[in-house]
C-alpha positions in Angstrom: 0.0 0.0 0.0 2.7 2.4 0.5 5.0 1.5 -2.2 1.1 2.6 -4.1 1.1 5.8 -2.5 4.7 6.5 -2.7 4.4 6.0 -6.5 0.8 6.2 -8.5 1.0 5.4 -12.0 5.0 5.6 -11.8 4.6 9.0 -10.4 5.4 9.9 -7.0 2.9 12.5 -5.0 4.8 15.4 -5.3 4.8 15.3 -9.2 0.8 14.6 -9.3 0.4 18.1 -6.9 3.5 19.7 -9.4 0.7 18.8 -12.3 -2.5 19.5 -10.4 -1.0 22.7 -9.6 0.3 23.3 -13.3 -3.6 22.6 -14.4 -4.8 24.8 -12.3 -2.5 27.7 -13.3 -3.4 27.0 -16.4 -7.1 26.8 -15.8 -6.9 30.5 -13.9 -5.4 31.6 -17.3 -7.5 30.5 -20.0 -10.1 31.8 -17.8 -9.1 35.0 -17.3 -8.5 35.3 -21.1 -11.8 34.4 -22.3 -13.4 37.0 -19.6 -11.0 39.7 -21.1 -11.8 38.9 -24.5 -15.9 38.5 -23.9 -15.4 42.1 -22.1 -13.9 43.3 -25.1 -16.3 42.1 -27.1 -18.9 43.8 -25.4 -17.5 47.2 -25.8 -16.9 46.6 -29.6 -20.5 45.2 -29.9 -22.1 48.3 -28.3 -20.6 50.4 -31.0 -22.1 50.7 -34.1 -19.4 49.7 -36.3 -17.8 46.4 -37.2 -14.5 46.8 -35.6 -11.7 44.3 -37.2 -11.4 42.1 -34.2 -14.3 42.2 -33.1 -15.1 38.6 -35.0 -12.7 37.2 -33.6 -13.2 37.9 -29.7 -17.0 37.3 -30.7 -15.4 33.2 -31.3 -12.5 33.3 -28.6 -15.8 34.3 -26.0 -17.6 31.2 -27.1 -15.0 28.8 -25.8 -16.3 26.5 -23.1 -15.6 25.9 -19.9 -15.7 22.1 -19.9 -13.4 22.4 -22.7 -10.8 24.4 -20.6 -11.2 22.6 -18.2 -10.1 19.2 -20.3 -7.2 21.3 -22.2 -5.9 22.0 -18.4 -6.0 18.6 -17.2 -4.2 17.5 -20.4 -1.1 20.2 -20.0 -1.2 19.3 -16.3 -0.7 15.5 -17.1 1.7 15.6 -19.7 4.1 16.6 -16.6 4.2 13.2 -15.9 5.0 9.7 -17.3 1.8 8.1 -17.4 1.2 4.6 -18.9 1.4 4.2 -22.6 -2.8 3.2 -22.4 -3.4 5.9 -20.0 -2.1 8.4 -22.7 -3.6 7.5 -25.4 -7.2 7.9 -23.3 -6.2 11.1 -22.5 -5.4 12.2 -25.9 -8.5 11.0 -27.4 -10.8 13.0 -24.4 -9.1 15.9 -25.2 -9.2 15.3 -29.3 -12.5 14.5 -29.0 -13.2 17.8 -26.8 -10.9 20.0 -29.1 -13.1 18.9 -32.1 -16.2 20.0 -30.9 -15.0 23.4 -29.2 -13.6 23.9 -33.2 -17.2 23.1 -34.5 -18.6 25.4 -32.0 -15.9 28.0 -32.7 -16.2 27.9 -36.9 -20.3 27.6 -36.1 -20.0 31.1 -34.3 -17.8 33.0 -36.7 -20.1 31.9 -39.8 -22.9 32.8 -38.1 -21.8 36.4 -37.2 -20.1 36.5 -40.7 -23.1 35.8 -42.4 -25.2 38.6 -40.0 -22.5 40.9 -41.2 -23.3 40.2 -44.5 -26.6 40.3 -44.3 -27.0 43.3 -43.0 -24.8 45.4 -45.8 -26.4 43.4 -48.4 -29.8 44.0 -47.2 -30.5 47.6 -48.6 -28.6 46.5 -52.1 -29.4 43.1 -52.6 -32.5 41.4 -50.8 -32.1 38.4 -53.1 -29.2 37.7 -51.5 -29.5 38.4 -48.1 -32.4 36.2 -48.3 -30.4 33.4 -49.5 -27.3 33.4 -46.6 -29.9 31.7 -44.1 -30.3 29.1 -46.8 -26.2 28.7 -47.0 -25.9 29.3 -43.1 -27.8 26.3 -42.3 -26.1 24.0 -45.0 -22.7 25.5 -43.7 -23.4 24.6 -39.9 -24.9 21.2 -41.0 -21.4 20.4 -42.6 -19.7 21.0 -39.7 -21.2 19.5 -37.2 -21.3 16.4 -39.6 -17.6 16.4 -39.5 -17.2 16.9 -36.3 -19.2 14.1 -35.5 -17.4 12.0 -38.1 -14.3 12.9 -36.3 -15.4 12.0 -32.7 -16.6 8.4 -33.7 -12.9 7.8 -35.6 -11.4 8.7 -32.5 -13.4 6.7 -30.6 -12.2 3.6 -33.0 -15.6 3.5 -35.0 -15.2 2.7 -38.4 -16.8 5.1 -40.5 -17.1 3.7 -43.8 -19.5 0.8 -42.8 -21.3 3.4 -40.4 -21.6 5.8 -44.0 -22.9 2.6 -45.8 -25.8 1.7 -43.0 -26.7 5.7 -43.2 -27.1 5.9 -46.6 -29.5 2.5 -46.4 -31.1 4.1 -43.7 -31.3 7.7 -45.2 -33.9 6.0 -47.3 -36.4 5.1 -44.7 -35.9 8.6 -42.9 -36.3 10.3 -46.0 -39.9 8.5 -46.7 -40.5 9.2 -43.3 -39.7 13.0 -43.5 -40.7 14.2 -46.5 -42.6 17.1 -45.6 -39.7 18.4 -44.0 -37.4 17.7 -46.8 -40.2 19.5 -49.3 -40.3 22.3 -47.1 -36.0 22.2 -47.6 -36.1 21.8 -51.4 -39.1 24.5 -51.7 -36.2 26.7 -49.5 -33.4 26.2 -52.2 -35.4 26.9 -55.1 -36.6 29.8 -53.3 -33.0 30.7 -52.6 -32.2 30.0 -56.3 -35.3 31.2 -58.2 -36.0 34.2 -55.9 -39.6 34.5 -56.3 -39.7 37.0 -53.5 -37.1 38.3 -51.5 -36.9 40.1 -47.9 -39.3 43.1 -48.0 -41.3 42.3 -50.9 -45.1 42.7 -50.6 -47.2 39.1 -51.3 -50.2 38.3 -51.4 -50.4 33.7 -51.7 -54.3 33.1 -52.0 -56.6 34.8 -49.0 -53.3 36.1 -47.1 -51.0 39.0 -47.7 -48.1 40.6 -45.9 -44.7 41.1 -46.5 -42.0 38.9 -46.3 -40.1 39.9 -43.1 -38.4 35.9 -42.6 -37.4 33.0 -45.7 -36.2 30.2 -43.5 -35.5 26.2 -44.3 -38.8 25.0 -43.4 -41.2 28.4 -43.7 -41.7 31.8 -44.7 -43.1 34.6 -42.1 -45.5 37.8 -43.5 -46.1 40.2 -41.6 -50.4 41.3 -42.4 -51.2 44.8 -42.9 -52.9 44.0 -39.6 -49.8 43.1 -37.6 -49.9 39.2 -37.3 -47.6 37.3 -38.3 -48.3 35.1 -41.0 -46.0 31.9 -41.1 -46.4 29.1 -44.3 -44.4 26.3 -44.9 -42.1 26.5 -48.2 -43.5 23.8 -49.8 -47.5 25.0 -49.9 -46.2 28.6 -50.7 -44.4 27.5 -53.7 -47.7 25.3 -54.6 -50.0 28.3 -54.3 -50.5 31.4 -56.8 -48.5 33.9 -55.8 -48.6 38.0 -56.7 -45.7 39.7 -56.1 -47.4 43.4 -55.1 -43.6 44.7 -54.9 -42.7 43.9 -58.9 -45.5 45.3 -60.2 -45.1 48.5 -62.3 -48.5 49.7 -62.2 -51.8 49.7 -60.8 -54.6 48.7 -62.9 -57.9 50.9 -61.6 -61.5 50.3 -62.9 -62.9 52.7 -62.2 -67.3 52.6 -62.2 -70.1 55.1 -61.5 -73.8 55.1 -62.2 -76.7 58.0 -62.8 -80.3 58.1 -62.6 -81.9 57.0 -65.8 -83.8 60.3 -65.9 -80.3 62.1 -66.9 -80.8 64.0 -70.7 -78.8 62.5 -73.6 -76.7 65.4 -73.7 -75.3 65.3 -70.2 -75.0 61.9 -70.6 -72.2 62.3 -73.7 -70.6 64.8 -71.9 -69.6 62.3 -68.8 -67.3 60.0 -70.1 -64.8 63.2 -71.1 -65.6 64.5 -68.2 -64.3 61.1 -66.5 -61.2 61.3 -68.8 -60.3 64.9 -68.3 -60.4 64.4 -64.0 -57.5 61.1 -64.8 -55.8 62.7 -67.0 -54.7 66.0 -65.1 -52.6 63.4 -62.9 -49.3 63.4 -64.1 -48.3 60.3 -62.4 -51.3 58.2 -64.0 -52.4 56.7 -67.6 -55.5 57.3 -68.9 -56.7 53.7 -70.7 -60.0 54.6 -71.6 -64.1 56.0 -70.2 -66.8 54.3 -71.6 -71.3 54.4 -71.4 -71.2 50.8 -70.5 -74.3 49.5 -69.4 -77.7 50.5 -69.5 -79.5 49.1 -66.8 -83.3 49.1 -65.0 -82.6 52.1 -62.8 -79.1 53.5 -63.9 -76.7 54.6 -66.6 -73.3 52.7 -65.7 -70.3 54.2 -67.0 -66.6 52.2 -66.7 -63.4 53.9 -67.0 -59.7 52.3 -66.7 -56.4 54.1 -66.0 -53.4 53.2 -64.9 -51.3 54.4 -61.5 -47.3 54.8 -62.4 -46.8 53.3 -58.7 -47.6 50.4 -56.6 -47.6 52.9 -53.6 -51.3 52.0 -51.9 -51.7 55.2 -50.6 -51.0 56.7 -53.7 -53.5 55.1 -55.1 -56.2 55.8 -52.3 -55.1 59.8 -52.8 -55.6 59.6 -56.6 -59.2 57.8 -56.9 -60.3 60.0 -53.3 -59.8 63.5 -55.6 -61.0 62.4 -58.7 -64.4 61.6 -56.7 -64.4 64.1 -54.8 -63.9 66.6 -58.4 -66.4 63.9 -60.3 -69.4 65.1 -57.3 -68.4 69.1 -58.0 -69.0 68.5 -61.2 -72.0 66.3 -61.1 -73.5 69.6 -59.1 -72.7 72.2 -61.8 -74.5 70.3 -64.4 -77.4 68.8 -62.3 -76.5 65.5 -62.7 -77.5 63.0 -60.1 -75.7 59.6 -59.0 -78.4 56.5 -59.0 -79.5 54.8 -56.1 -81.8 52.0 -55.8 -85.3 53.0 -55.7 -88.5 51.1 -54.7 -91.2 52.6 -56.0 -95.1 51.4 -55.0 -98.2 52.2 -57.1 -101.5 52.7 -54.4 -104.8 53.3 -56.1 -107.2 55.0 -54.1 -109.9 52.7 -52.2 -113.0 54.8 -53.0 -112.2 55.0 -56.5 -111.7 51.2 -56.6 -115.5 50.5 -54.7 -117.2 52.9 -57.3 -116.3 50.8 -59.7 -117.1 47.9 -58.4 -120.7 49.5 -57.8 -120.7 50.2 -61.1 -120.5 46.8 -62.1 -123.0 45.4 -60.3 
């Protein structure tokens, strides 16, 4: 028992406490350093600018503390001569926990690199800043696939048979999940055909909004209402969609109706009345104004121009004045706008008894 004590592992006590203490110095350190560089961090990412190391203190603050805590115990043990199996155990805990402090360090810089880009591209390329969440995921996926790769080789799995069972498998899970994998395909050819892109105004059967959110399985509007709006890739590509935001015009039809008692002559005079109100808008195209429809208690007229925006409001403003101007001018000439009437004959019950006196 004492010739144990006096030498674990072919190490005597004093060398174990030389490499506890050497772990532990080297613990405080790594420590320290990852505080200092998640406080500098801090005071870069308050700023509004993308300072040049700001990236990489963003990744150095993301370092664990299970992983330091391994790297320490490593560097402490190396100190001593520890059996040949012992080693190589060691070794592999701290390969094993190097390769997933990488994935995690490689997952945090794209991600931030990719938020970088996305915001600069945003206001110059929608399109594209659409698309990094597309390339984000696929990015992390690869990684982590790796690193998991790597962590079963050092744990002495073979891979290739493992790959080979996986890709027999891969066919079950893929029957299984092939909503999900629609909704990922619909994503990439989103990404790739661009339909839409951030920001652009959609209206996909009874819902509209605007597309505030493309990710791998859906895509979020936001409603003129405020709610948010979120459809799964694969229906929204199998839907009719109208793109408000491409449009280069607004199409107007524009109808009104007048009592049926309105002369001829005023009645020739309103569809150049209705073209001359469009067209003293400079910023819309007069199509044509037409006597449409006669009908049993109104003249219907139909007129069509064209707005030289897609701005709503625009629109509203526009089609409010030439109304408003169409009723000023309906008053000058006398002209009134039809309305459904009811109207009820009575005859007059004395008459009707007289007559029926008469007859008899």
């Amino acid at each position: 028992m004492e010739q144990w004590f006096d030498n674990f592992l072919g190490n005597p006590p004093w060398r174990w406490l030389e490499a506890g203490g050497v772990a532990i110095a080297i613990l405080f350190v790594l420590l320290l350093l990852r505080r200092m560089a998640y406080k500098q961090y801090q005071r870069f990412a308050a700023t509004p600018a993308d300072e040049f190391l700001e990236l990489p203190l963003h990744v150095a603050s993301r370092t664990t503390v299970s992983f330091l805590t391994i790297a320490s115990l490593f560097l402490g043990l190396l100190t001593l001569d520890l059996p040949p199996k012992l080693a190589r155990v060691m070794l592999t805990i701290f390969t094993i926990a190097s390769c997933w402090q990488i994935g995690l360090w490689a997952t945090t810089g794209l991600v931030e690199a990719l938020a970088r880009k996305q915001r600069k591209t945003l206001a110059v390329d929608r399109a594209a800043a659409g698309s990094l969440t597309l390339i984000g995921f696929m990015a992390r996926l690869v990684i982590w696939s790796l690193v998991l790769l790597l962590t079963l080789d050092n744990l002495g799995i073979q891979i290739k048979p493992l790959l080979t069972g996986l890709g027999i498998g891969g066919i079950a899970v893929a029957l299984a999940a092939q909503n999900i994998l629609g909704d990922l395909f619909a994503s990439l050819s989103i990404t790739l055909d661009r339909p839409f892109v951030l920001g652009d105004s959609l209206q996909v059967d009874n819902f509209s909004g605007t597309v505030e959110y493309i990710g791998i399985k859906s895509t979020r509007l936001r409603s003129p209402d405020g709610e948010q709006i979120i459809m799964p890739n694969s229906k929204l590509l199998a839907s009719n969609i109208r793109n408000l935001t491409r449009a280069t015009d607004r199409r107007v039809v524009f109808t009104i109706s007048v009592g049926p008692e309105t002369p001829l002559a005023e009645v020739r005079k309103i569809p150049g009345l209705i073209r001359s109100l469009i067209e003293a808008y400079p910023d819309v195209r007069f199509d044509r104004s037409h006597f449409s429809k006669i009908s049993a208690s109104s003249f219907d007229f139909e007129a069509v121009y064209f707005v030289k925006t897609t701005d709503y409001a625009r629109h509203m403003d526009i089609l409010q004045e030439i109304n408003l101007k169409l009723i000023e001018a309906f008053e000058k000439q006398g002209i009134s706008f039809a309305y459904p009437v009811q109207r009820l004959y009575l005859e007059q019950q004395q008459a009707v008894q007289s007559q029926l006196v008469g007859n008899k």
